[in-house]
N, C-alpha and C positions, 0 to 999 in steps of 0.2 A: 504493500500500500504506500511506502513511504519514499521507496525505490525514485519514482521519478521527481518527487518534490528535492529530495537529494541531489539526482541528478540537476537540475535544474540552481540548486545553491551555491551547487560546484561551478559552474559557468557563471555564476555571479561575482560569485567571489574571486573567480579568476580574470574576467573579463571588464565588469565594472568596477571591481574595488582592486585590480591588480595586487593581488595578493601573492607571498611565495607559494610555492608546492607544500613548505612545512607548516604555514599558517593555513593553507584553504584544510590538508590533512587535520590538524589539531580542530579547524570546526567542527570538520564530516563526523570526528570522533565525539565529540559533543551528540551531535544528534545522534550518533548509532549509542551513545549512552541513556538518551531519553526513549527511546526505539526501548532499548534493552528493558528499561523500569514499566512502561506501558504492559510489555508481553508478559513479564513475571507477574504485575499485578492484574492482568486479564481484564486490560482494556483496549479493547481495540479497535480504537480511534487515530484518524488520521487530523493533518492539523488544525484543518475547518474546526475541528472540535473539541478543540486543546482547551482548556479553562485553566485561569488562576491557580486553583487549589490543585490540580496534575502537577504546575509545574514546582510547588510548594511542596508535594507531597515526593515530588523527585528531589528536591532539592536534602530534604530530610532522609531520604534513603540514604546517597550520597553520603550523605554526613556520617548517618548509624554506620556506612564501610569505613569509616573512617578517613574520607577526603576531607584535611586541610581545609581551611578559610581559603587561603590563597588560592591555593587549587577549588573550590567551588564559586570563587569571585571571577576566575578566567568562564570557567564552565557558563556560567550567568552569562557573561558577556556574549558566551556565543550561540548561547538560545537567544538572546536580545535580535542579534543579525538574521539569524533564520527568522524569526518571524517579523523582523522590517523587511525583509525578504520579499514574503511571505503576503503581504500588506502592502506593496510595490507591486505584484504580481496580480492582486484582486484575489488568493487563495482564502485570504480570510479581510474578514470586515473588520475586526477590534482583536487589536492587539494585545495576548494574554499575559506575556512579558513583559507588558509597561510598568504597571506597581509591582512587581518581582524583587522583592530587598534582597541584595546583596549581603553578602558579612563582615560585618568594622575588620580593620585591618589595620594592625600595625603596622604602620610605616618602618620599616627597618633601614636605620644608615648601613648602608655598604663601607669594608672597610675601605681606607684610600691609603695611599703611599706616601710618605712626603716626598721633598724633593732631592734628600740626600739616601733617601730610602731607594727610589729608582734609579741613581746615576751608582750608588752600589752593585743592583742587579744589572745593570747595563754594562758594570766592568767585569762579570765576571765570563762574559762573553769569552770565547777564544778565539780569536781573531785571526792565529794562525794556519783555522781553517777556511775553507772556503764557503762553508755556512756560517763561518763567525761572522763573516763580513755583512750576509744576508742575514742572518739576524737580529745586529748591532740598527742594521735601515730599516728594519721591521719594528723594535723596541722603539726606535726615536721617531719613527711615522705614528706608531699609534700614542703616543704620551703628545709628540708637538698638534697632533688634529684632533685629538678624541675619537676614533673612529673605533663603529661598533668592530667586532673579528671579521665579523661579514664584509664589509663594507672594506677593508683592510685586505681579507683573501682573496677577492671581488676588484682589488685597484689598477687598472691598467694604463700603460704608456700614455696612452693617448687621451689619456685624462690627469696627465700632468704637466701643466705650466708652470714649473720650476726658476724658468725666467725673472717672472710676475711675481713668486712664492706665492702660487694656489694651488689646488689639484680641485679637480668636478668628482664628487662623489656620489654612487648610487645607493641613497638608501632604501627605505622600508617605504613598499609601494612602486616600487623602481622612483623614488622623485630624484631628484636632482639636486645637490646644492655646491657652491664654491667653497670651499673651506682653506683658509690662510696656510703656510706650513713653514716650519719655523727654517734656521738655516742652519743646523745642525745638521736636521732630517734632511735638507736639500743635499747637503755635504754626502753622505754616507748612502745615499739613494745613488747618488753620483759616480761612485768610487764601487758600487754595488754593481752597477749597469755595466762600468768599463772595464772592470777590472776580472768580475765573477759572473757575470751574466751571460755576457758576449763567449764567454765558452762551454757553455751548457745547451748541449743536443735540443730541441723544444721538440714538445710532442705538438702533434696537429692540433691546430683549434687553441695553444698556449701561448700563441707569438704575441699576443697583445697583454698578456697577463702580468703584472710587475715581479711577484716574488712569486718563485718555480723553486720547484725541490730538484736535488741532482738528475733524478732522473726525465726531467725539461716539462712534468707535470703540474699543474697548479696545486700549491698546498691547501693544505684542510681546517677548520677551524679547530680540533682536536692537536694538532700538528703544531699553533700556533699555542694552545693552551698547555701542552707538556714541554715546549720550551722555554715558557714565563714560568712555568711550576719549580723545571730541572732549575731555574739561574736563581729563583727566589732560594731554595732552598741550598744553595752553594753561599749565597747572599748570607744565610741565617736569620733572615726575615721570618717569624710564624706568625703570620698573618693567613687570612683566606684571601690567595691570589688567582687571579684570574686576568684572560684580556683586556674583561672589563674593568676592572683594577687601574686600568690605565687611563682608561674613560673615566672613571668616576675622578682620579684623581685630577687628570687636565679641567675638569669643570670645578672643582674644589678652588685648585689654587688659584684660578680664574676670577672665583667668588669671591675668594681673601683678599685678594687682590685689586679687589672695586670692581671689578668689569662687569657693566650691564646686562642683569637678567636675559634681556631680549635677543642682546649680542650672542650672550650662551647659549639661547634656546637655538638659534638659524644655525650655528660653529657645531652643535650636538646634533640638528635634524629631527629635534620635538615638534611634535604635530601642537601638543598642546602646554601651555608656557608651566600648566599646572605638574608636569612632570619634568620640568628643570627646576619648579620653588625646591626641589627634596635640597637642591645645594646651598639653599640659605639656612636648611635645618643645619645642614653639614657644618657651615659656617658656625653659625651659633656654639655648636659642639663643640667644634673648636676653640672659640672664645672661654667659651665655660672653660674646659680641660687647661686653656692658662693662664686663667684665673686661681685654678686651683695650685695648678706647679707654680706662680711665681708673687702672689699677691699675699699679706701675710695674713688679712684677714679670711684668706679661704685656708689659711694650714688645718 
C-alpha cells in the first residue's frame, strides 16, 4: 500500500529538495519504521488516514525500544517531510505531523581544539612521506575553511582560486558557497599538487578530485577520520576528535575572536543562523572556564 507513496518521496527528495543518497536513504528509513509500527499494531492504513495519535503512539513505541531523544527528534523531522510531501501532492488534506512535539534536547557543546592544541597535531605529521605532505594540506584546509569531511573529500581543482584565497564549495543540497582560505593552506595545497600529486597514477573519473590516496583514488570520509584520530593521539590530546573537530573549532575561535554571527553562518554553509548561535554558547563556555582559571573570585 505504501510502496508507491514511497516511491514517489524518493523523487522528491531527490529531485526537489536535492538531497544526498544518504539523507533521501535515512528518510525512506523513517517511513519503513512507521510502515513497521502500523503492521505490528494491525493497522492498516495508508497515509490519507494517518491521525495525530498513530503518529504519537509510534513515536512512544520508538521510545519503549529504546531510541534516544536525539534519534526520535531526527525520526520526527522526517515524518514532518513525508507528509509536506504528502500535502504538496493532494495525498492528504490536513497534515497529521503539524502538532507532532518533538523531545527537549540538550544542546550539547562539541569539544573544540584550541589553537596550540591543532598546530601540535599538525606537527606530528610525517612529512617525510608522501602522504605526510597530503595530509599536513588536508589538516590546514579543513581548520583555515571549516569544511564539513564531505565537503573537504568532495574538493576539487577547479574549485580552487588560490590566487584570490577562495575555493567554491559544494555543500549540503549540492548549494554552492565561496569560502576565504587562509595562506598556510594555500602554501601546502601548493607544494601538495607539485611536489606529491603530479606523481600519483589517477584512476578514471579522479582527475578533478584534490586529495587522492596513493593508489590515484578519491579518499573516504573514514580515511580522513582515522588520520585526525592516529595524529591526535601521537599529539596526547584525549579529547573526542573528529573532522569535525576542526569545524567546530575554526567557528569557535572565529567567535572569540568578534567575527560576525552572519559572516560565520555563509564561511560554515548554515541554512539556518539558529544553528551557528551553538558558537556563542561555545563562546560563553569559554568565558566562564577563564573566569574560573584566572579571576580570584571564581577560585
Amino acid at each position: 500500500m505504501w510502496f508507491a507513496y514511497k516511491k514517489g518521496f524518493k523523487a522528491y527528495l531527490q529531485l526537489e529538495k536535492s538531497l544526498s543518497a544518504n539523507s533521501v536513504e535515512a528518510y525512506l528509513h523513517d517511513i519503513e519504521k512507521l510502515t513497521t509500527f502500523l503492521e505490528i499494531s494491525g493497522s492498516k492504513i495508508g497515509p490519507h488516514e494517518i491521525k495525530l495519535q498513530h503518529l504519537e503512539q509510534f513515536i512512544e513505541w520508538i521510545s519503549k525500544l529504546g531510541m534516544v531523544a536525539g534519534s526520535q527528534a531526527r525520526i520526527i523531522s522526517g515524518l514532518r517531510s513525508f507528509f509536506k510531501y504528502c500535502m504538496l501532492e493532494q495525498i492528504i488534506t490536513i497534515d497529521p505531523a503539524a502538532l507532532l512535539e518533538a523531545p527537549k534536547l540538550k544542546r550539547a557543546l562539541p569539544d573544540i581544539l584550541s589553537f596550540n592544541e591543532i598546530e601540535t597535531i599538525i606537527q606530528q605529521i610525517d612529512l617525510s612521506k608522501p602522504e605526510g605532505g597530503r595530509n599536513k594540506a588536508i589538516l590546514e584546509t579543513l581548520y583555515s575553511c571549516g569544511l564539513r569531511v564531505t565537503e573537504l573529500v568532495n574538493l576539487r581543482l577547479s574549485c580552487l582560486y588560490l590566487d584570490v584565497g577562495f575555493i567554491k564549495v559544494i555543500g549540503k543540497g549540492d548549494k554552492e558557497r565561496l569560502v576565504p582560505i587562509g595562506s598556510d593552506a594555500i602554501k601546502y595545497i601548493n607544494i601538495y599538487r607539485q611536489t606529491i600529486r603530479v606523481h600519483v597514477a589517477l584512476k578514471k573519473g579522479n582527475e578533478d578530485i584534490l586529495f587522492v590516496n596513493r593508489r590515484g583514488g578519491q579518499l573516504s570520509r573514514v580515511m580522513i577520520f582515522l588520520i585526525i584520530k592516529d595524529l591526535a593521539k601521537k599529539a596526547g590530546i584525549n579529547k573526542t576528535i573528529s573532522p569535525h573537530t576542526f569545524r567546530h573549532s575554526f567557528a569557535t575561535h572565529l567567535v572569540e575572536g568578534g567575527a560576525d554571527l552572519r559572516a560565520v553562518q555563509e564561511m560554515l554553509g548554515h541554512e539556518s543562523i539558529t544553528t551557528t548561535e551553538i558558537y556563542t554558547h561555545l563562546d560563553r563556555h569559554f568565558l566562564r572556564e577563564t573566569l574560573h582559571q584566572f579571576h580570584p573570585a571564581f577560585k
